[in-house]
LUMLUMNU-860564 format. One record per residue (C-alpha): residue number from 1; z, x, y. Coordinates in pm, whole numbers. Layout:
[site NUM; [Z; X; Y]],
...
END
This chain:
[site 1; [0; 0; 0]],
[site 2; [-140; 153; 356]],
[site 3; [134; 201; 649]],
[site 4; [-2; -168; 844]],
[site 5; [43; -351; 515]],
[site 6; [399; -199; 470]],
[site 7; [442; -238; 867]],
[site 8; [335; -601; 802]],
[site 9; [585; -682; 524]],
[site 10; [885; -552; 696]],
[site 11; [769; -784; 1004]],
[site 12; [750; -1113; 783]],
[site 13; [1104; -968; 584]],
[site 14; [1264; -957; 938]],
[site 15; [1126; -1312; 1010]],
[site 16; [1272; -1440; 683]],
[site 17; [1621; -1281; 763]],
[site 18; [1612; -1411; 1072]],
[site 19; [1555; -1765; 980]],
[site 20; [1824; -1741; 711]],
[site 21; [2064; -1651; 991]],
[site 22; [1972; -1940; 1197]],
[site 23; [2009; -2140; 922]],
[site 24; [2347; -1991; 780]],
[site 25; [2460; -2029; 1086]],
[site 26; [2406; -2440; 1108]],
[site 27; [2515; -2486; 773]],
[site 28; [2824; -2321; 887]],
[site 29; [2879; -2612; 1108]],
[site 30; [3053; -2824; 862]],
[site 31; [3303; -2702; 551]],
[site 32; [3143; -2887; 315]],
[site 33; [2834; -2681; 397]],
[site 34; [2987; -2356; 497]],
[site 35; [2970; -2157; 200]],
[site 36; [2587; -2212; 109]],
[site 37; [2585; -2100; 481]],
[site 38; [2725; -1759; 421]],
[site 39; [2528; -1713; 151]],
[site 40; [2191; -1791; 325]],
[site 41; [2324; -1548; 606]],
[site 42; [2420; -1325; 358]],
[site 43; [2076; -1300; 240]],
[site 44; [1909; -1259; 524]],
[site 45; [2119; -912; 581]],
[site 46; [2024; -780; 229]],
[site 47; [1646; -887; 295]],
[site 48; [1660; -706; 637]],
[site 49; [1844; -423; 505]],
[site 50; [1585; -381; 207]],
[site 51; [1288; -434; 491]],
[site 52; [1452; -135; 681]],
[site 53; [1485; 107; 424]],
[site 54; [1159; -12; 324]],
[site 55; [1093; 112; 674]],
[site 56; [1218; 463; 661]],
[site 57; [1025; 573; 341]],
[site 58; [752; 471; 495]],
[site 59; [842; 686; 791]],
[site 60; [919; 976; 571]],
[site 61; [1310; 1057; 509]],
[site 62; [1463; 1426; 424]],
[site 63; [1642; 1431; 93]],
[site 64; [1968; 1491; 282]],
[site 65; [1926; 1167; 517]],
[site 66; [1848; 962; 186]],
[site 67; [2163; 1078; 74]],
[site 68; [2334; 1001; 367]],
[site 69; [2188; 644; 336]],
[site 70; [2300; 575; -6]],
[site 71; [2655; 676; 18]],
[site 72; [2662; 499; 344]],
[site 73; [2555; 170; 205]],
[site 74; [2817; 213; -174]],
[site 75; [3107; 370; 80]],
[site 76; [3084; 38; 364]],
[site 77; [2988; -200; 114]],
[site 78; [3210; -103; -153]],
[site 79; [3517; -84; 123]],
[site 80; [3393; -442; 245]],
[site 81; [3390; -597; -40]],
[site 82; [3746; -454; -200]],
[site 83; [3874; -610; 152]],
[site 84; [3748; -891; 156]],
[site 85; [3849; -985; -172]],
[site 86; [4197; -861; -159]],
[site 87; [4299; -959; 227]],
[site 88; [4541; -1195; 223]],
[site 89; [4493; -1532; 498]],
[site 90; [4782; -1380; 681]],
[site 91; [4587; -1102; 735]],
[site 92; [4247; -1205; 805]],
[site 93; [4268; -1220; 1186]],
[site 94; [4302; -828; 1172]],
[site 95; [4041; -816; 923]],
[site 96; [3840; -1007; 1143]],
[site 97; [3962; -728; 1466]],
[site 98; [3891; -420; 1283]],
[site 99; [3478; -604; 1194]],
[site 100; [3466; -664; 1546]],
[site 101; [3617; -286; 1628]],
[site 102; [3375; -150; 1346]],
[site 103; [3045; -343; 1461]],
[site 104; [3109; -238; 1796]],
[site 105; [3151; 73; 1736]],
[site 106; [2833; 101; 1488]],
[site 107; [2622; -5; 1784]],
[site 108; [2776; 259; 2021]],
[site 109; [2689; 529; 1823]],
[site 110; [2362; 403; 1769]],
[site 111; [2289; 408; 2121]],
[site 112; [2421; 733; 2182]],
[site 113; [2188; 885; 1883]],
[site 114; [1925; 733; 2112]],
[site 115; [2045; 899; 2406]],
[site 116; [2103; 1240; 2288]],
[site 117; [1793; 1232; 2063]],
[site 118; [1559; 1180; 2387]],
[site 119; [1798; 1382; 2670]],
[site 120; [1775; 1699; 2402]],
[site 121; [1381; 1687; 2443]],
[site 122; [1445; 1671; 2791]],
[site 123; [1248; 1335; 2837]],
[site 124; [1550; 1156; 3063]],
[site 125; [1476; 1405; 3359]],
[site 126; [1242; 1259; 3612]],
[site 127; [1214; 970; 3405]],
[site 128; [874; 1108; 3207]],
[site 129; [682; 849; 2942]],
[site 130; [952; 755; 2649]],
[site 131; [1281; 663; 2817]],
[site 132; [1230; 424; 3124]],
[site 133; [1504; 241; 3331]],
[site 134; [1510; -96; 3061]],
[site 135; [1586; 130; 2793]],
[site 136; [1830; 333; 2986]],
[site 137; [1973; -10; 3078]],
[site 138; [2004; -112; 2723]],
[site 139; [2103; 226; 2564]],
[site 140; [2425; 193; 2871]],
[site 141; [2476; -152; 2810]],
[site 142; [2494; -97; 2446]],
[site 143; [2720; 225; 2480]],
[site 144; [2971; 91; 2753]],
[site 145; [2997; -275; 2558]],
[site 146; [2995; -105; 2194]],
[site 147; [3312; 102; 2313]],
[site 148; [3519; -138; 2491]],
[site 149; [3481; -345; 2172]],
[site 150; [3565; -71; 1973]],
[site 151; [3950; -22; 2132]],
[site 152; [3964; -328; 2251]],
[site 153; [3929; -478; 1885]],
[site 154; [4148; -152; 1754]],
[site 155; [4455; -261; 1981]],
[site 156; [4402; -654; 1911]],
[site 157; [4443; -541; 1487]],
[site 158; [4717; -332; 1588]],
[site 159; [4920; -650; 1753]],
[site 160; [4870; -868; 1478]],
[site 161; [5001; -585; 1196]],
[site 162; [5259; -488; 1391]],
[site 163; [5219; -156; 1465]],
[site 164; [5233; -235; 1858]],
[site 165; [5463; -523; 1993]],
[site 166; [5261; -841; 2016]],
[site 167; [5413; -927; 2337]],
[site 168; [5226; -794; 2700]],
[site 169; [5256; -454; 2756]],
[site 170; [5224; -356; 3116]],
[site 171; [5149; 4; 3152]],
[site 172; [5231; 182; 3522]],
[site 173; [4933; 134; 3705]],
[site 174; [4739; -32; 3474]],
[site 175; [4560; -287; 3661]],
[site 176; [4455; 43; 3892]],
[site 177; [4352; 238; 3572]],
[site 178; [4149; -80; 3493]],
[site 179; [3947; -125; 3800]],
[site 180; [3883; 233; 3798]],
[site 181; [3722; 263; 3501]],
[site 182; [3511; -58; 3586]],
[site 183; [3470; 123; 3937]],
[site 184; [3342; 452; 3759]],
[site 185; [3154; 291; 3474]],
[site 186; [2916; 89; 3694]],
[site 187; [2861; 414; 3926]],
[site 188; [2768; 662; 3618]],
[site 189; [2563; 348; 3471]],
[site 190; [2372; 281; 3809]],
[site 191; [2247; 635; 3856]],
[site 192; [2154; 695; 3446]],
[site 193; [1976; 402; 3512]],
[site 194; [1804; 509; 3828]],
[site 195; [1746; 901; 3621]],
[site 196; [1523; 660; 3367]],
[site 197; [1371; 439; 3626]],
[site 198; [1233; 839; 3771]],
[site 199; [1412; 714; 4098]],
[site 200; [1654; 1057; 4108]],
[site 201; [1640; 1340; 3916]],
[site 202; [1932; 1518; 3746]],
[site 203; [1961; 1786; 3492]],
[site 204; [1975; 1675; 3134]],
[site 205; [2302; 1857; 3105]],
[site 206; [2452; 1658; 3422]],
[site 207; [2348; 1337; 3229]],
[site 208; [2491; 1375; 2922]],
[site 209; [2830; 1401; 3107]],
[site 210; [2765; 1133; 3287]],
[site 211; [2733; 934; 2986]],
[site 212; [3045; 1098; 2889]],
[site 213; [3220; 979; 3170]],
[site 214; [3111; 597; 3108]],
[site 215; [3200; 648; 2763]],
[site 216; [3505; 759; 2834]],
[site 217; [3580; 506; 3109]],
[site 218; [3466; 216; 2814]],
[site 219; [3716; 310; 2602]],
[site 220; [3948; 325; 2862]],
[site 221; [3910; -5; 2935]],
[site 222; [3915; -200; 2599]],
[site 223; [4285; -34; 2585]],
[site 224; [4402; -167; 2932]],
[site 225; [4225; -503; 2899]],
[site 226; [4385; -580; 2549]],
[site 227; [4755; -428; 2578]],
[site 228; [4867; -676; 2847]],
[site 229; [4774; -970; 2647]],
[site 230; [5046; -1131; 2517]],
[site 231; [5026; -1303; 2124]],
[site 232; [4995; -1670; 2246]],
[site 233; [4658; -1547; 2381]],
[site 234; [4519; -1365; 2071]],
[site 235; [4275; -1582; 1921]],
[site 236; [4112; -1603; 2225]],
[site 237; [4084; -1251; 2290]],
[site 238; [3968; -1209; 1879]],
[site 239; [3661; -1447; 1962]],
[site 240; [3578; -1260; 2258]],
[site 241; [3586; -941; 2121]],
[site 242; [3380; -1092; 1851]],
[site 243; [3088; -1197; 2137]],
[site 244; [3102; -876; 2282]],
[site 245; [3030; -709; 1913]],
[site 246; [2710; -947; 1892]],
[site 247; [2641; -857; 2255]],
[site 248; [2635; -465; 2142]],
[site 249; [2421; -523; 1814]],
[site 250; [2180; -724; 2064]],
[site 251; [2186; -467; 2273]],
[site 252; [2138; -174; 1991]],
[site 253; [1815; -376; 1863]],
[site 254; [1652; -351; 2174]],
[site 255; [1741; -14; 2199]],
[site 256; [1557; 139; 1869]],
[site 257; [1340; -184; 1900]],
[site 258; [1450; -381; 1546]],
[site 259; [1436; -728; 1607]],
[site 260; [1661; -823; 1323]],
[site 261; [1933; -658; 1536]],
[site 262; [1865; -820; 1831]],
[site 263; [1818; -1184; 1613]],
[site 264; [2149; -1151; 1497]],
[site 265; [2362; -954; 1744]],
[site 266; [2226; -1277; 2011]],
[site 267; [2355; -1555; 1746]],
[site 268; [2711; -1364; 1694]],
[site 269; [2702; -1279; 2053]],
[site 270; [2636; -1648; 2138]],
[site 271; [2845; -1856; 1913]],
[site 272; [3141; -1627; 1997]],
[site 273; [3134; -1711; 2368]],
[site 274; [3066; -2022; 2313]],
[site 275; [3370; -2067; 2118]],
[site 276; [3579; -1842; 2348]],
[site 277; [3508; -2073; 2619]],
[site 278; [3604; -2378; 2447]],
[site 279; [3951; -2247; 2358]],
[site 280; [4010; -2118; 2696]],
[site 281; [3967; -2506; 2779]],
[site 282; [4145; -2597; 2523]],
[site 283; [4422; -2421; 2655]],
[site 284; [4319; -2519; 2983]],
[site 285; [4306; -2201; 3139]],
[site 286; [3998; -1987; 3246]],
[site 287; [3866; -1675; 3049]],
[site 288; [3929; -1434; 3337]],
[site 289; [4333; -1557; 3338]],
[site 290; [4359; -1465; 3017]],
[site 291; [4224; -1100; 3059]],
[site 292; [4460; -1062; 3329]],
[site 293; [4761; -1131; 3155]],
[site 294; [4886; -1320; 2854]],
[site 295; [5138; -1595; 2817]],
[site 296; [5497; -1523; 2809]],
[site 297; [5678; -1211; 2647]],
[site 298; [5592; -1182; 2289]],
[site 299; [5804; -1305; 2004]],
[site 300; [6159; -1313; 2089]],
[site 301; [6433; -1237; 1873]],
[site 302; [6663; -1554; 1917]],
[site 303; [6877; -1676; 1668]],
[site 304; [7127; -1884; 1810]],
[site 305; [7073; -2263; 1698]],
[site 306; [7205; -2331; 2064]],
[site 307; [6953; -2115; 2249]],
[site 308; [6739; -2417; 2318]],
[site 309; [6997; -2552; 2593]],
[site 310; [7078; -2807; 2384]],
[site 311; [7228; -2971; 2028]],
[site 312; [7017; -2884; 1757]],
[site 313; [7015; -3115; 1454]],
[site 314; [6990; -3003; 1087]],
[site 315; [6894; -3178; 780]],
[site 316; [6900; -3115; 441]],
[site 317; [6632; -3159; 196]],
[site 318; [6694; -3488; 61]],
[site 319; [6735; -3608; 451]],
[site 320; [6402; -3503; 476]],
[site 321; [6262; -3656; 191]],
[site 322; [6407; -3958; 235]],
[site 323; [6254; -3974; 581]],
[site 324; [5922; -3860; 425]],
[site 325; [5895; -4050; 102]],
[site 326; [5952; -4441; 327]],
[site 327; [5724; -4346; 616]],
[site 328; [5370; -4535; 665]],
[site 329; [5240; -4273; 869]],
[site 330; [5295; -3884; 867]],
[site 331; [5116; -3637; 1036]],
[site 332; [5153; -3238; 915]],
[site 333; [5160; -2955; 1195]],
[site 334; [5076; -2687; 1019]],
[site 335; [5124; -2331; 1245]],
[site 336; [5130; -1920; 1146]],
[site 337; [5485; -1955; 978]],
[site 338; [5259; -2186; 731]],
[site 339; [5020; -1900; 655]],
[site 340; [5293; -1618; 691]],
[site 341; [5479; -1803; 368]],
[site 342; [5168; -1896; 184]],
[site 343; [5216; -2220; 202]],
[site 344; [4952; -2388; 197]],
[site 345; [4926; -2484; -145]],
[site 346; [5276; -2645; -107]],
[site 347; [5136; -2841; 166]],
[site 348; [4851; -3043; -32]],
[site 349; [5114; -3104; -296]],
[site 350; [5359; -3229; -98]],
[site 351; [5085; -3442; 133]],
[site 352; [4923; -3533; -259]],
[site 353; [5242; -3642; -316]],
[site 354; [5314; -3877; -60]],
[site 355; [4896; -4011; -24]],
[site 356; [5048; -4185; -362]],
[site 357; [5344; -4355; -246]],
[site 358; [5058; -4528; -45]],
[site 359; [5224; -4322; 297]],
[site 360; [4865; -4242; 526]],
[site 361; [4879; -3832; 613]],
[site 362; [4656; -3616; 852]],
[site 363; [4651; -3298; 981]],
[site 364; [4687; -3211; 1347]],
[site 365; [4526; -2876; 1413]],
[site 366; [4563; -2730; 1714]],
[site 367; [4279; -2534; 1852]],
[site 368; [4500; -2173; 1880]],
[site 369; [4749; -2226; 1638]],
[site 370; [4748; -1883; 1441]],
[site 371; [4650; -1572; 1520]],
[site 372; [4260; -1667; 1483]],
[site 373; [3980; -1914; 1595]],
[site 374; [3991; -2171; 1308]],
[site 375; [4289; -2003; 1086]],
[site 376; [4438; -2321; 1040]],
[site 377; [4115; -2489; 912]],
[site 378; [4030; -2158; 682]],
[site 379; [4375; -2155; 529]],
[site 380; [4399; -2544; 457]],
[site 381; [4022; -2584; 316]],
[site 382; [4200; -2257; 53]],
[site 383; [4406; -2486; -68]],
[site 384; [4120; -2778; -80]],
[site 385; [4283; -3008; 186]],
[site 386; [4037; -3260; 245]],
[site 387; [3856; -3207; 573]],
[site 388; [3842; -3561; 694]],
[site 389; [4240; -3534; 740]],
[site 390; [4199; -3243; 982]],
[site 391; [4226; -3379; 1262]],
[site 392; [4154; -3188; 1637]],
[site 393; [4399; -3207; 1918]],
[site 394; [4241; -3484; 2124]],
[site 395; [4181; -3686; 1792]],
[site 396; [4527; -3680; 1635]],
[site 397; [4763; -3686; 2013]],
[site 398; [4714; -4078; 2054]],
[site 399; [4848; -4135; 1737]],
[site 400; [5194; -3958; 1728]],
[site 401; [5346; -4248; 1942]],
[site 402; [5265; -4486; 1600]],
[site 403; [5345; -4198; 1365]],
[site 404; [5702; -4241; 1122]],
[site 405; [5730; -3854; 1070]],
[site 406; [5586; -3561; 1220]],
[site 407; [5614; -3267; 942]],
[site 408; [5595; -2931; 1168]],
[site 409; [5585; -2645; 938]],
[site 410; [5584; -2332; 1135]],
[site 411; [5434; -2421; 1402]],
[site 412; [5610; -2333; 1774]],
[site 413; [5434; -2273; 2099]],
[site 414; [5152; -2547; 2018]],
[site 415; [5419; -2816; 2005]],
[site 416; [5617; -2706; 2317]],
[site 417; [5714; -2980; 2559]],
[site 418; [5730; -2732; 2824]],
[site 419; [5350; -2675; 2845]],
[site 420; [5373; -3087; 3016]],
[site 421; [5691; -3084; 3188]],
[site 422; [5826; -2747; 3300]],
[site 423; [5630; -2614; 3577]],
[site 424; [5837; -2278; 3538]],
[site 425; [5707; -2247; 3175]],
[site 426; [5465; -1900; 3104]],
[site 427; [5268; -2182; 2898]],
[site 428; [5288; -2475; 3161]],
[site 429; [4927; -2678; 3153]],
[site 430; [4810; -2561; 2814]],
[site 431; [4762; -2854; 2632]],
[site 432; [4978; -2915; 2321]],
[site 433; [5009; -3143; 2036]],
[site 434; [5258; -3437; 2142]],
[site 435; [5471; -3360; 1842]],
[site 436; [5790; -3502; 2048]],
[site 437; [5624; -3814; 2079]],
[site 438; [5626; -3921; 1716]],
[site 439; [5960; -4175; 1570]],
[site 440; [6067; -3933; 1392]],
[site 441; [5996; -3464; 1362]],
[site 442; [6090; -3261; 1073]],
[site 443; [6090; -2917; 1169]],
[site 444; [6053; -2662; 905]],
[site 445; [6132; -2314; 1025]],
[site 446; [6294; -2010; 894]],
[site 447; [6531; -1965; 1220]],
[site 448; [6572; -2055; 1560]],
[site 449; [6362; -1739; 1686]],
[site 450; [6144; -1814; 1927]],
[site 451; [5750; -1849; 1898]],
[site 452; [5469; -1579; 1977]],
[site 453; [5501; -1651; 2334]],
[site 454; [5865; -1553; 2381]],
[site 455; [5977; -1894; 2493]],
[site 456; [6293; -2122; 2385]],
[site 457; [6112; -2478; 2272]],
[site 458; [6328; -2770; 2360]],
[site 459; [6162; -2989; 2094]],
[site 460; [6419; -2849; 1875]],
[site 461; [6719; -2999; 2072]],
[site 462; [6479; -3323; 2119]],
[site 463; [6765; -3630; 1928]],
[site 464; [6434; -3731; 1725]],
[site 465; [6413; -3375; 1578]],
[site 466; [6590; -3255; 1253]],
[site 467; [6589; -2890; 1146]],
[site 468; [6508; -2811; 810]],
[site 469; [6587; -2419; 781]],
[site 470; [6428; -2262; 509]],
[site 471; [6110; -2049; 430]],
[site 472; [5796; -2248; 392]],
[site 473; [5670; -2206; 71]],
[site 474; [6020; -2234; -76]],
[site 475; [6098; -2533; 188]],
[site 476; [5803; -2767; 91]],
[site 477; [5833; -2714; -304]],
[site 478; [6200; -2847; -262]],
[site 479; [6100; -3118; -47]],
[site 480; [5837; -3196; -302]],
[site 481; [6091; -3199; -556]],
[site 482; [6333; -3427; -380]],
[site 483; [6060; -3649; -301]],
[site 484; [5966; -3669; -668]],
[site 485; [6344; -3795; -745]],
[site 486; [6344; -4069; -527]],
END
């Protein structure tokens, strides 16, 4: 087969790909179709990845660059597949944080191959034929959007394991480290840009440290933009990141001209600021607040059953299966202390349970509950909750005021009263799910230790509210098997 027939196929095999994507991607719009989604996308990559290496032999490839290739392709894929077999829902979201850091990063490099490939032959001074100012623009926009992804994405992971305090951390002079680096960025980027265009010449030594400089100043400033962000505000960060790491790979395919690339880095880089925006609204609060600074103080340490400001009720199990088991109507809050214990399989049994006692049951997700876009809807469809009694925030609120039982299992900042009536609150105008509104809440929590945004919630002193203290997994198997006795 000649070079145009080869050059031919790979076309029509990035078409394909591309169509899969699309298509993955609108099956992914419903559960019930969401898997054969990811498998169509999932296809698409392999056919694309085949098409490019189809590609390179064409091209001609040393025997140490094949290498290179193959043990590239059985290291990343063998790593991505052990994780995400193994990962445990608790610890998707910085799964999902160290893709985004990872993609991002991919696409930096990528760009800076280009760079350095071209600026060693000397082609970036006076802007000759083979670098212009679009593909300095893209190679920069790549490079600077790549990085701040990269640490960005690095820091968000490193909140959610742990390893750096999930509440805001405000660094001396950050805010003028931060507007320096955007200051500095956009001055190194505008005159690499004007060296392509041929509007100013430099020497190709002076632009590679100019390059250095934005690189540096990128990094910089996926740090200081993340570490201030307090833990109420993570899944909103974790979908941005994830737009900028489509915005890179767009960015990278224009760069070394792969359309594939720039197919899918627009669709990742599209749907995740499309979703970012709708949980900023959610949360009713704009994109750029968040970036400056994060609700609250981080998770608290509290464990005084009075630290609410007022008398907090507990109940035992059989309280709150008694309550449970004669109820019409009961609505489950399910929130990160649900996924921390597992618990979701304890969940559907328990709701299983009490669909036949003829008692009506729904979900009430709230849009940022967890520590990811969607975790709540991920880690109930695990345990084959039917998706019909998920119900979204706007849905499900009208109904608490006819609901007998409210079943919060740990679930804390999303069902703070403060966020309507305290205009003091860190959290005040986020919508929230009007838990306090039902007859009758069942709170099932481990302590009295405050929620991810550092912040007492007087629901727990509310008369309506009864405290059931106990971990959740072990918590809802003992209310299942109290309910079961009666």
């Amino acid at each position: 087969m000649d070079s145009t027939n080869i050059g031919y196929l790979v076309q029509l095999a990035f078409i394909v790909g591309a169509a899969l994507f699309v298509l993955g991607l609108h099956l992914m719009n419903s559960p019930a179709t969401a898997r054969s989604g990811n498998r169509l996308s999932a296809t698409g990559m392999v056919i694309a990845v085949l098409a490019e290496v189809l590609l390179v032999a064409e091209n001609g490839v040393q025997p140490i660059n094949w290498v290179i290739i193959v043990v590239g392709l059985v290291v990343g894929g063998g790593v991505g597949l052990r994780l995400a077999r193994t990962v445990a829902m608790t610890s998707m979201p910085q799964l999902v944080s160290l893709f985004n850091a990872v993609g991002g990063g991919a696409a930096a490099l990528l760009a800076l191959n280009d760079f350095v490939a071209l600026n060693g032959q000397r082609v970036l001074a006076g802007g000759a034929p083979g670098l212009d100012g679009w593909r300095t623009f893209f190679i920069l926009a790549d490079v600077l959007i790549g990085s701040i992804t990269f640490t960005g994405s690095l820091i968000a992971s490193a909140k959610l394991m742990g390893l750096i305090r999930g509440r805001p951390i405000l660094i001396p002079g950050g805010r003028i480290i931060t507007w320096a680096t955007i200051v500095v960025g956009l001055s190194v980027s505008i005159v690499l840009i004007l060296a392509g265009a041929g509007a100013v010449t430099y020497d190709s030594g002076v632009l590679s440290i100019l390059l250095a400089i934005g690189l540096a100043c990128a990094l910089i400033f996926g740090i200081t933009m993340v570490l201030p962000i307090g833990g109420a505000d993570m899944p909103v960060v974790i979908s941005l990141l994830n737009a900028f790491t489509g915005t890179a790979v767009s960015m990278a395919g224009f760069v070394v001209g792969n359309v594939m690339l720039v197919v899918a880095g627009a669709l990742v880089g599209a749907s995740g600021a499309i979703l970012t925006r709708l949980m900023a609204n959610a949360m009713n609060r704009s994109i750029a607040n968040i970036i400056v600074g994060g609700f609250g103080a981080g998770e608290g340490s509290q464990t005084e059953l009075s630290g609410v400001g007022g008398t907090v009720r507990e109940v035992s199990v059989d309280d709150a299966a008694i309550q449970l088991a004669y109820a019409s109507k009961v609505i489950i809050v399910p929130g990160y202390g649900l996924a921390v214990a597992q618990a979701q399989h304890g969940v559907r049994e328990l709701a299983s349970l009490l669909e036949a006692r003829g008692i009506e049951v729904s979900y009430a997700i709230h849009p940022v509950a967890g520590r990811m876009p969607g975790h709540m809807n991920v880690l109930l469809a695990e345990a084959n909750v039917p998706y019909p009694q998920l119900r979204e925030m706007e849905e499900v609120n009208p109904e608490f005021e006819r609901t007998d039982v409210a079943l919060v299992v740990g679930a804390n900042d999303v069902t703070n009263p403060s966020a309507r009536a305290d205009r003091s609150s860190p959290i005040y105008g986020m919508p929230i799910l009007d838990v306090d509104r039902a007859k009758s809440i069942i709170v099932v929590k481990r302590s009295m230790g405050r929620g991810y945004a550092g912040i007492d919630n007087p629901l727990y002193a509310n008369p309506k509210t009864g405290m059931f203290f106990a971990d959740a997994k072990k918590g809802l198997q003992d209310l299942v098997t109290a309910v079961k006795a009666l």
